[in-house]
Backbone atoms as SQL, in Angstrom:
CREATE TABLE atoms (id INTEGER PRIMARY KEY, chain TEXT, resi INTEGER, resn TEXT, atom TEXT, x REAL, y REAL, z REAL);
INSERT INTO atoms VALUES
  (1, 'A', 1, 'UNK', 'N', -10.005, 15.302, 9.670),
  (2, 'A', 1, 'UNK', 'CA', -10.810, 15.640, 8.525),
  (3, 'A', 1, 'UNK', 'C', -12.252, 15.218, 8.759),
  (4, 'A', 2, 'UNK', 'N', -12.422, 14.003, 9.049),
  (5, 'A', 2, 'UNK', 'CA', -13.478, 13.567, 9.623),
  (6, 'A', 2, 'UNK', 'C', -14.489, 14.019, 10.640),
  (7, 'A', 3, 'UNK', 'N', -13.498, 14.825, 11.458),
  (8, 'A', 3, 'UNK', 'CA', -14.190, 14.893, 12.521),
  (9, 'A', 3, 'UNK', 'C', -14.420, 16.303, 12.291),
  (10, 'A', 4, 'UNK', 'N', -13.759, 17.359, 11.567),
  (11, 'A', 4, 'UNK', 'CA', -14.098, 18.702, 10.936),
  (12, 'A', 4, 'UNK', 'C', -15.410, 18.373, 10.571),
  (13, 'A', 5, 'UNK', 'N', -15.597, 17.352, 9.570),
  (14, 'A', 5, 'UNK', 'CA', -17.041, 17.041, 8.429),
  (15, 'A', 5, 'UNK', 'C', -17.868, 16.669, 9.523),
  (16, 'A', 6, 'UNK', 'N', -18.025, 16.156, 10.801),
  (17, 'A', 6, 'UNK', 'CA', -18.800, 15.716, 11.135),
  (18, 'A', 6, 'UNK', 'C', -19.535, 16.756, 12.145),
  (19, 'A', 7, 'UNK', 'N', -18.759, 17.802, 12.671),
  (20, 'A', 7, 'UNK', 'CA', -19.002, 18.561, 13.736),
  (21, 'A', 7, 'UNK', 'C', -19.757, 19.541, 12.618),
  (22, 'A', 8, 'UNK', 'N', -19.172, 19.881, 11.254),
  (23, 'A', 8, 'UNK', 'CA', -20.428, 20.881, 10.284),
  (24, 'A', 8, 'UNK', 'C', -21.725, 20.318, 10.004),
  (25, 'A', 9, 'UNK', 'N', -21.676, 18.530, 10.059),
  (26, 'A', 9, 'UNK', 'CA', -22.866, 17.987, 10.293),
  (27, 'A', 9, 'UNK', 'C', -23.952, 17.841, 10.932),
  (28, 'A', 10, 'UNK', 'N', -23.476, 18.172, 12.405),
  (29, 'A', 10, 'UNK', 'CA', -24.158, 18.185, 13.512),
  (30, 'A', 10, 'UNK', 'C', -24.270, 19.856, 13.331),
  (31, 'A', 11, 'UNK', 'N', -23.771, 20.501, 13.056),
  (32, 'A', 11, 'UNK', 'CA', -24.534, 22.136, 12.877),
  (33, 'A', 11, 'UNK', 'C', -25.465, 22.731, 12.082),
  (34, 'A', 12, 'UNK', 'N', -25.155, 21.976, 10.475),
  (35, 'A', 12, 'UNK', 'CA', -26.185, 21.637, 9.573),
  (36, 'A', 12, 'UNK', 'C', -27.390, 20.816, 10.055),
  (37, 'A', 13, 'UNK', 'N', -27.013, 20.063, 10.734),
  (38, 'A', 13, 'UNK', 'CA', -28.435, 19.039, 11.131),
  (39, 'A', 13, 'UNK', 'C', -29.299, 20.100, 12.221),
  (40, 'A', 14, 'UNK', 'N', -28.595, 20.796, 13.428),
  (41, 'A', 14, 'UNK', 'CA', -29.331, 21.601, 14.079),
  (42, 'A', 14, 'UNK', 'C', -29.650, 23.035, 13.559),
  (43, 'A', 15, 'UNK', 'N', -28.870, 23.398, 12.575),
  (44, 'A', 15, 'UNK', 'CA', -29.687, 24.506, 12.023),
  (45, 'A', 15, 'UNK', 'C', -30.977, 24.297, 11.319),
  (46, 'A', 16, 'UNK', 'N', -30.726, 23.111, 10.323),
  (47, 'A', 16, 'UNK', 'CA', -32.025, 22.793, 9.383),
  (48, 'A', 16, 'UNK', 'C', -33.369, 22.882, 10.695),
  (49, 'A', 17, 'UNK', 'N', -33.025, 22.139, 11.537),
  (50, 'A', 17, 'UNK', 'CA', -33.974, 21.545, 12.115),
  (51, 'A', 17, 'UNK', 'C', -34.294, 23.068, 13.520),
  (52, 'A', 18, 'UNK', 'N', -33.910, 23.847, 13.443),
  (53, 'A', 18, 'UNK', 'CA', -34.215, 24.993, 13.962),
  (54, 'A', 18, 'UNK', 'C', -34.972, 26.151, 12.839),
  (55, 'A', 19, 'UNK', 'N', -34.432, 26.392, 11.982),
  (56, 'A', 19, 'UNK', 'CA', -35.406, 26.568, 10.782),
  (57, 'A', 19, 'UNK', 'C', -36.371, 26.066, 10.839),
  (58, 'A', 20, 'UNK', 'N', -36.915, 24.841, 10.767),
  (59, 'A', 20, 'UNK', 'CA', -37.547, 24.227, 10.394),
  (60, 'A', 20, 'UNK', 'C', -38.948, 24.484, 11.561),
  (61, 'A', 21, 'UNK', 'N', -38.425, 24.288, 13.039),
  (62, 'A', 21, 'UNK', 'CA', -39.582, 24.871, 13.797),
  (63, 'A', 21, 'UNK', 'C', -39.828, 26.165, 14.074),
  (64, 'A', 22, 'UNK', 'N', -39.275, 27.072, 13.369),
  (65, 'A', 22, 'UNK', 'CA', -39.214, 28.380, 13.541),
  (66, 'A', 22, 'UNK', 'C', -40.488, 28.793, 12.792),
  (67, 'A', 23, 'UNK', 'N', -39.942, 28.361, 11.756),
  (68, 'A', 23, 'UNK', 'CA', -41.284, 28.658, 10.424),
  (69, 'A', 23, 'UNK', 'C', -42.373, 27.793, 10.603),
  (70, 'A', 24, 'UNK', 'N', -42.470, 26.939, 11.691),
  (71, 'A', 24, 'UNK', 'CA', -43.962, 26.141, 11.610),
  (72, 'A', 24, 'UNK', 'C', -44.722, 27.328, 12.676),
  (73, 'A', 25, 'UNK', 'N', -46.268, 26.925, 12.441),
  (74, 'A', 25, 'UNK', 'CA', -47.009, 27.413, 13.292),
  (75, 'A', 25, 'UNK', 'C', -47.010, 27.210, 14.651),
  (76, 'A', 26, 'UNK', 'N', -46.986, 25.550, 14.607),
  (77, 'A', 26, 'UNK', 'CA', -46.647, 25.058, 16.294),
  (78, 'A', 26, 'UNK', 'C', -45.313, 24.341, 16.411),
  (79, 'A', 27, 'UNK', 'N', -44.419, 25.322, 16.761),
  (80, 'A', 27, 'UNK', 'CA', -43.002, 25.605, 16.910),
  (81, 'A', 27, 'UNK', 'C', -42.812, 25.253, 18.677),
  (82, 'A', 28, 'UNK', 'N', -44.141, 25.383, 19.205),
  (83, 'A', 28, 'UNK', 'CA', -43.777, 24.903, 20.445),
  (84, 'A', 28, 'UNK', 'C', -44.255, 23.077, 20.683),
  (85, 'A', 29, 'UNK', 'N', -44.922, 22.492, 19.888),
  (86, 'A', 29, 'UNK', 'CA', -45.271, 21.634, 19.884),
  (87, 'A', 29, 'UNK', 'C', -44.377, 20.415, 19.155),
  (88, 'A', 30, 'UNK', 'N', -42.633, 20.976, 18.615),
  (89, 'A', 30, 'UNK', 'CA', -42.595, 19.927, 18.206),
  (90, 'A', 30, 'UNK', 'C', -41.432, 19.396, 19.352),
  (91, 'A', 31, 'UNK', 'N', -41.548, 18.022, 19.586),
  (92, 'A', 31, 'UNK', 'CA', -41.034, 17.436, 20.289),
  (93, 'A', 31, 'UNK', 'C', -39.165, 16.923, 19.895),
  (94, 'A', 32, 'UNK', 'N', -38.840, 16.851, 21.316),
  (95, 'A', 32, 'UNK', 'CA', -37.238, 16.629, 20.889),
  (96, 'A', 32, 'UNK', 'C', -36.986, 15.323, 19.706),
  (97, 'A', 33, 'UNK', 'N', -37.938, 14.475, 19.543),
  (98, 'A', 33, 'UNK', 'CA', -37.731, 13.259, 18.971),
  (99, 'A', 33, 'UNK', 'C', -37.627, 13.523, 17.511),
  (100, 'A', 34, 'UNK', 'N', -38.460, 14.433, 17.130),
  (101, 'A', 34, 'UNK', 'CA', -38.471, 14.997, 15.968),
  (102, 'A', 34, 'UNK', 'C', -36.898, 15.857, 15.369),
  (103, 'A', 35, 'UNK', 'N', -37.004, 16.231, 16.740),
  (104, 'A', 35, 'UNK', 'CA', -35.286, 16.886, 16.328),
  (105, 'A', 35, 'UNK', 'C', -34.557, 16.289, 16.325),
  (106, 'A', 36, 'UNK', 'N', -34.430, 14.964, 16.526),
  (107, 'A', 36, 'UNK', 'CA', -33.280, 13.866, 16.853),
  (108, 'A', 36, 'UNK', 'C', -33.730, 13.219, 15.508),
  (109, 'A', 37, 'UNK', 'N', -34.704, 13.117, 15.039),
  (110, 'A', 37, 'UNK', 'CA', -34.897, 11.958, 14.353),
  (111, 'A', 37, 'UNK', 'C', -34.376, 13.078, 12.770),
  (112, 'A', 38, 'UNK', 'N', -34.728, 14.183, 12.944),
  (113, 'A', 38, 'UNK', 'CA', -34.096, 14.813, 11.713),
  (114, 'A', 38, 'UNK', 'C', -32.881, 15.016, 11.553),
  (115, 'A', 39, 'UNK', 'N', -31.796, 15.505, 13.330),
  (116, 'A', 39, 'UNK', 'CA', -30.267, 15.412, 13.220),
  (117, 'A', 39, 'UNK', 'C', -30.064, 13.989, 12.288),
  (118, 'A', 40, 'UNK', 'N', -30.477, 12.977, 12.801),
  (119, 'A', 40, 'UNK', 'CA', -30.156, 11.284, 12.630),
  (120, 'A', 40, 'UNK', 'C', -30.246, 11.449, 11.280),
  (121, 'A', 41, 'UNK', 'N', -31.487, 12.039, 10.349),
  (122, 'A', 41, 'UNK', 'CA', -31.373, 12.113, 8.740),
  (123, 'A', 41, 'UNK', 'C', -30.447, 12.614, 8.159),
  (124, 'A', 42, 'UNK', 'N', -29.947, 13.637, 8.590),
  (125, 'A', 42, 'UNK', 'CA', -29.570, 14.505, 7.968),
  (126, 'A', 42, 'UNK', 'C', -27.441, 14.268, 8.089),
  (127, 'A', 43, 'UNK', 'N', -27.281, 13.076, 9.527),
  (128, 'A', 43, 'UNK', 'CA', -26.087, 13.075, 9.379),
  (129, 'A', 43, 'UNK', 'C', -26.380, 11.449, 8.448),
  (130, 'A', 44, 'UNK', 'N', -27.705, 10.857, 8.767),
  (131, 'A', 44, 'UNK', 'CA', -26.949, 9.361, 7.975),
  (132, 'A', 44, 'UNK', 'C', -27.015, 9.710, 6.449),
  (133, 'A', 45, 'UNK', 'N', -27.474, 10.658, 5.793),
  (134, 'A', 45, 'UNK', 'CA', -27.502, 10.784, 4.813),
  (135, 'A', 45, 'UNK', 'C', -25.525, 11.887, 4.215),
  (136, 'A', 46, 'UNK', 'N', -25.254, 12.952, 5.564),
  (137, 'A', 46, 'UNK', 'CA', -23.783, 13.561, 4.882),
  (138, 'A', 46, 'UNK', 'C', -23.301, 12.059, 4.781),
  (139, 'A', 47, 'UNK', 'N', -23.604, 10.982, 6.168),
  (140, 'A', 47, 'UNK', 'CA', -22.691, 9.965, 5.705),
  (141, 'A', 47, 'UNK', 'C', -22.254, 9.202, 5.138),
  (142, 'A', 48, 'UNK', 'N', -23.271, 8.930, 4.184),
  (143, 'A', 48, 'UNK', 'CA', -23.478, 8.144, 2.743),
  (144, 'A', 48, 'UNK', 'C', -22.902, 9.477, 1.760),
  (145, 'A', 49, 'UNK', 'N', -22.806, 10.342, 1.750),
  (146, 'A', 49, 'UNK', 'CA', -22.430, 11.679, 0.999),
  (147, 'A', 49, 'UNK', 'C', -20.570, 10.455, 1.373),
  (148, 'A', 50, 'UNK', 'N', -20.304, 11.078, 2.563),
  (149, 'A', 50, 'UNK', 'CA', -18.620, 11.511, 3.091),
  (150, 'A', 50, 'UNK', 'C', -18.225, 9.429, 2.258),
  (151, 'A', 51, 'UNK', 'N', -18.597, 8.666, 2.417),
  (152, 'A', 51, 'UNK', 'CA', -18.830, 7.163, 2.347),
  (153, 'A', 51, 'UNK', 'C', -18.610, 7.363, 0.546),
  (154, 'A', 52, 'UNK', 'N', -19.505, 7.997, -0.291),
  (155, 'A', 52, 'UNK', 'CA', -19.090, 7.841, -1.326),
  (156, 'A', 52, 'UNK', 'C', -17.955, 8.451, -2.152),
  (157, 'A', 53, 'UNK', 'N', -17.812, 9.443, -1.698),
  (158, 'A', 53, 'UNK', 'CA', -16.860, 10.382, -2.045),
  (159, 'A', 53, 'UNK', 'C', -15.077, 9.633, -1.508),
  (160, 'A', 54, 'UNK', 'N', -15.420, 8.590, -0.513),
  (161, 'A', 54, 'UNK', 'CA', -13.919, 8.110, -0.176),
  (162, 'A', 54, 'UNK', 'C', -14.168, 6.833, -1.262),
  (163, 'A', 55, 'UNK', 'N', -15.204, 6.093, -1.122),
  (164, 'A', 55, 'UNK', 'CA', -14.981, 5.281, -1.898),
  (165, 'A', 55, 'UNK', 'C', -14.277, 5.652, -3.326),
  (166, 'A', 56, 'UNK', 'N', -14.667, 6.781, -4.094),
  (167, 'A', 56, 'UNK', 'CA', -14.636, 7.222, -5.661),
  (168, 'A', 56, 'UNK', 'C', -13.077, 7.565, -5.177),
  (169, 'A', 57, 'UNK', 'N', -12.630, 8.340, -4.210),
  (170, 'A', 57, 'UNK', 'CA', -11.145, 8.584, -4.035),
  (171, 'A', 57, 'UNK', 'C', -10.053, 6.867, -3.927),
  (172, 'A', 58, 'UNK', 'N', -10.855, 6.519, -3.332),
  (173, 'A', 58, 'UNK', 'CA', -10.050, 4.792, -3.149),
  (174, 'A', 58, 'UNK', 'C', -9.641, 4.378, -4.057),
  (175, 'A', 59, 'UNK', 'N', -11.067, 4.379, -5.731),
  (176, 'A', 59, 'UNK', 'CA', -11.086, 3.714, -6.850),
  (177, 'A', 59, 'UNK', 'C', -9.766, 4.477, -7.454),
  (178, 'A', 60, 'UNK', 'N', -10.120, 5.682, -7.443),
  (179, 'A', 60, 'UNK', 'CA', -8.965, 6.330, -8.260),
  (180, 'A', 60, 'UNK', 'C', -7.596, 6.239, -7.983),
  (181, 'A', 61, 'UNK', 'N', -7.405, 6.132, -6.797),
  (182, 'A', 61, 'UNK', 'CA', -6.407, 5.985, -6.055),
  (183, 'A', 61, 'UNK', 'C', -5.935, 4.334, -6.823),
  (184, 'A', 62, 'UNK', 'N', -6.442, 3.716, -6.421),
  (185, 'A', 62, 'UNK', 'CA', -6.007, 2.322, -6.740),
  (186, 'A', 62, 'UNK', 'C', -5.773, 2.313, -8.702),
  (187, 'A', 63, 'UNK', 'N', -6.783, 2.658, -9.421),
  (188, 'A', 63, 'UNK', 'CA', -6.399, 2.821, -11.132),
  (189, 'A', 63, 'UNK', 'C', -4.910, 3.360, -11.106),
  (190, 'A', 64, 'UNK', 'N', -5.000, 4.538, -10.197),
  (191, 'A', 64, 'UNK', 'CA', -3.055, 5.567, -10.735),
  (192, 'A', 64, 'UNK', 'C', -2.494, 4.173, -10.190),
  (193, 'A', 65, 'UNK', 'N', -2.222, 3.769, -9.084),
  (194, 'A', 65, 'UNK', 'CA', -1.334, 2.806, -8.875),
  (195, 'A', 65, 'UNK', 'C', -1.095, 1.902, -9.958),
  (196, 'A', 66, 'UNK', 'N', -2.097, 1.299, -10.304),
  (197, 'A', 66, 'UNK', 'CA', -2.184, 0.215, -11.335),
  (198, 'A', 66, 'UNK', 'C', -1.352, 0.703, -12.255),
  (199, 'A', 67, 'UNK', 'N', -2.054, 1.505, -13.053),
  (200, 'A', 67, 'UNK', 'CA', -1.423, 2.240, -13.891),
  (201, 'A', 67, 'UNK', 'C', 0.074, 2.580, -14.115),
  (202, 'A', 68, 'UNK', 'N', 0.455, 3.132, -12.705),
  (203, 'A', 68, 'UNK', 'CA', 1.777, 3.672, -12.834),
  (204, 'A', 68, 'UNK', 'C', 2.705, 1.922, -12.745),
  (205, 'A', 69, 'UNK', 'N', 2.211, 1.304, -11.849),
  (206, 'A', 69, 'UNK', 'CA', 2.721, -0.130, -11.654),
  (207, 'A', 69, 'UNK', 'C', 3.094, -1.074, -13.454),
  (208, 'A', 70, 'UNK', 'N', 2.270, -0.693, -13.770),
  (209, 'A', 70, 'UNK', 'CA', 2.098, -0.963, -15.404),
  (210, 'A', 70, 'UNK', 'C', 3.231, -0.248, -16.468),
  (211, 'A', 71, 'UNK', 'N', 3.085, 0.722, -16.042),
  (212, 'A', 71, 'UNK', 'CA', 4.364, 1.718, -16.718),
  (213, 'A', 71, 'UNK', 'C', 5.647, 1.230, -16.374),
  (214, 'A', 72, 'UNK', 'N', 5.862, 1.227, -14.911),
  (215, 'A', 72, 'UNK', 'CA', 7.184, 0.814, -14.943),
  (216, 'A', 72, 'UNK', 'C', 7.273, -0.752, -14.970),
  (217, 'A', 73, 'UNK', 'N', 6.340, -1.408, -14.993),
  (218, 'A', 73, 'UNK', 'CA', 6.546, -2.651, -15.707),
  (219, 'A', 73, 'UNK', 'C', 6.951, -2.736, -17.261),
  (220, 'A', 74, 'UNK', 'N', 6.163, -1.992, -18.236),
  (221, 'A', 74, 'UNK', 'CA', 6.612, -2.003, -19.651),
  (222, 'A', 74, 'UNK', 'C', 7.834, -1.346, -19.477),
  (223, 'A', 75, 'UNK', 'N', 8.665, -0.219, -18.465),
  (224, 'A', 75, 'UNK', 'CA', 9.916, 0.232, -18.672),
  (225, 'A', 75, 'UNK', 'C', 10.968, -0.665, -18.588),
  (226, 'A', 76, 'UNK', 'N', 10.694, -1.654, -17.733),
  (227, 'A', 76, 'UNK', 'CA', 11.376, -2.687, -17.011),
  (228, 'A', 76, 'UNK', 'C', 11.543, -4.013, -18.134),
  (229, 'A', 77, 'UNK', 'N', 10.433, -3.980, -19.068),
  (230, 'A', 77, 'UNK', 'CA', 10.458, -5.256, -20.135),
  (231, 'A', 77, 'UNK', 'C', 11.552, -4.165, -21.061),
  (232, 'A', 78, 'UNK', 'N', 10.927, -2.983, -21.456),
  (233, 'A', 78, 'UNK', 'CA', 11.713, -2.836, -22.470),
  (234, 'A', 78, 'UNK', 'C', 13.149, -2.175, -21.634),
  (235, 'A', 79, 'UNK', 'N', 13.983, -2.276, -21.062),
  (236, 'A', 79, 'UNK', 'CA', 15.028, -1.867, -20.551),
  (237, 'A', 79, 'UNK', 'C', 15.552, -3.535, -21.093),
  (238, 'A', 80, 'UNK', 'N', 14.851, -4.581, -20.412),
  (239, 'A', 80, 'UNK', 'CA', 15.535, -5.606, -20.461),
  (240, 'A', 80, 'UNK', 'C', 15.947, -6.441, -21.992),
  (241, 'A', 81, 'UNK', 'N', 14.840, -6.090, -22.891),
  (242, 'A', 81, 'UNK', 'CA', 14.503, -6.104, -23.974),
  (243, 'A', 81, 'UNK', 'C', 16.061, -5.628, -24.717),
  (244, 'A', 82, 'UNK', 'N', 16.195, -3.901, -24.558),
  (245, 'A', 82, 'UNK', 'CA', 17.508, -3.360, -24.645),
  (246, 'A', 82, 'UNK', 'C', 18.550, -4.269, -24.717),
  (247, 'A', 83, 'UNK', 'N', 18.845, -4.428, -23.173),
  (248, 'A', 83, 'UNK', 'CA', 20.140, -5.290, -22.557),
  (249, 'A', 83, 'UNK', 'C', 20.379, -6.881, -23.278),
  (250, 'A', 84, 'UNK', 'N', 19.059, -7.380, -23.488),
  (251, 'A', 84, 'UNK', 'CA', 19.155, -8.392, -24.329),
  (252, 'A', 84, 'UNK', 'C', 19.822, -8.552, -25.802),
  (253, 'A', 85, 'UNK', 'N', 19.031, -6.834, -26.189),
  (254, 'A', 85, 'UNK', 'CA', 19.585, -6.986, -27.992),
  (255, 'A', 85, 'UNK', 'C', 21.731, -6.420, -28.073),
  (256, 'A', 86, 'UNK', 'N', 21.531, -5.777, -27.364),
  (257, 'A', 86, 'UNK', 'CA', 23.427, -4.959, -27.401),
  (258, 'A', 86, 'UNK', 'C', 23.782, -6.351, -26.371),
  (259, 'A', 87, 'UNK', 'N', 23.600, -7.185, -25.958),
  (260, 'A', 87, 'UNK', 'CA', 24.452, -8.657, -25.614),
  (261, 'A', 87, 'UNK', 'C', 24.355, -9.621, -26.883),
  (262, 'A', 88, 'UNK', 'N', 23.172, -9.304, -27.418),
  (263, 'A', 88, 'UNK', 'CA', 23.306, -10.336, -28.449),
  (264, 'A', 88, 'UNK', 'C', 24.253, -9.877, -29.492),
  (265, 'A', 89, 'UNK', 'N', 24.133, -8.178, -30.104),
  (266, 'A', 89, 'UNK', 'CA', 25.012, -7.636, -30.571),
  (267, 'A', 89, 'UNK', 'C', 26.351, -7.521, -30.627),
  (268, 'A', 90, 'UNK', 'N', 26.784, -7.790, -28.935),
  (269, 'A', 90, 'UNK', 'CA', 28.447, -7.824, -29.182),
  (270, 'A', 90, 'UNK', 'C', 28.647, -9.263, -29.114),
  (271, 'A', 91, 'UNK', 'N', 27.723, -10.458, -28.963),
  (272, 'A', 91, 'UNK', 'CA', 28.438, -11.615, -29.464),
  (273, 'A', 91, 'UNK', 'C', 28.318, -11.832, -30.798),
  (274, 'A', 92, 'UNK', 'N', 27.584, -11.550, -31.927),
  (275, 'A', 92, 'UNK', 'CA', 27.398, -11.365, -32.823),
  (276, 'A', 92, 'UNK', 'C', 29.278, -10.533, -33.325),
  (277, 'A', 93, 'UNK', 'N', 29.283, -9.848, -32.817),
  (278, 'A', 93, 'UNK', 'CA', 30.438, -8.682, -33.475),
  (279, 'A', 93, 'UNK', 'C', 31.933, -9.254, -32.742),
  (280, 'A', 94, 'UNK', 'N', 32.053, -10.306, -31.589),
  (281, 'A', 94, 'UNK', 'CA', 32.508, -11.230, -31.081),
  (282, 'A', 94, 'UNK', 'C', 33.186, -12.387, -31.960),
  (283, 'A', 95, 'UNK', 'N', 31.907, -12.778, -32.738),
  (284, 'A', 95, 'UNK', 'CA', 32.272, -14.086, -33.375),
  (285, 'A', 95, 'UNK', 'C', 33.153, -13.778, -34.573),
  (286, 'A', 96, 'UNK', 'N', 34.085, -14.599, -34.709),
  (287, 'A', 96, 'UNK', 'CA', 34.827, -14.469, -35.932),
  (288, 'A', 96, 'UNK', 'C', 34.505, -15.663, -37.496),
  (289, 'A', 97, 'UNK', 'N', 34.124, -14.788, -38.329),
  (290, 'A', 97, 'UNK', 'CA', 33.567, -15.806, -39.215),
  (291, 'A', 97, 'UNK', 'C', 34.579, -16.789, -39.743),
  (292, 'A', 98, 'UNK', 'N', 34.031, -17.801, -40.250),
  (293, 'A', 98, 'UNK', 'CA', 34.549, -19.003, -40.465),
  (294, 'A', 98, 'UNK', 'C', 34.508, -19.349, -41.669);
């Protein structure tokens, strides 16, 4: 997945930056450094893009867990909750009054 996003990065970064000297006047004057230094922008910036977008998936990821962890915790109190009251019930219905 990563490496899909990163190889459209490096195509995005060399297209922009082919555009970019196409449409200048002195298109022969700009130097490779310039093209490196704009690939370099243009991926450290998808990478702060690709960086936040896992982070926001992580967060969410981790809330459902919680969440669901929580659920079957309250299923688990009240199941036991249950089992507690129909034990207390048949000693109750057990005892013979006096």
């Amino acid at each position: 997945m990563f490496t899909t996003q990163f190889k459209s990065i490096i195509v995005a970064a060399a297209l922009t930056s082919t555009a970019t000297m196409a449409t200048t006047s002195e298109a022969q004057a700009v130097e490779l450094s310039d093209l490196t230094g704009q690939i370099e922008q243009v991926i450290s910036t998808q990478t702060q893009q690709m960086l936040q977008s896992a982070r926001q998936e992580l967060v969410l990821s981790l809330r459902l867990q919680v969440a669901e962890a929580m659920t079957d915790l309250e299923g688990q109190v009240a199941a036991s909750k249950s089992e507690e009251d129909a034990e207390e019930a048949v000693i109750l219905t057990t005892q013979k009054p006096e």
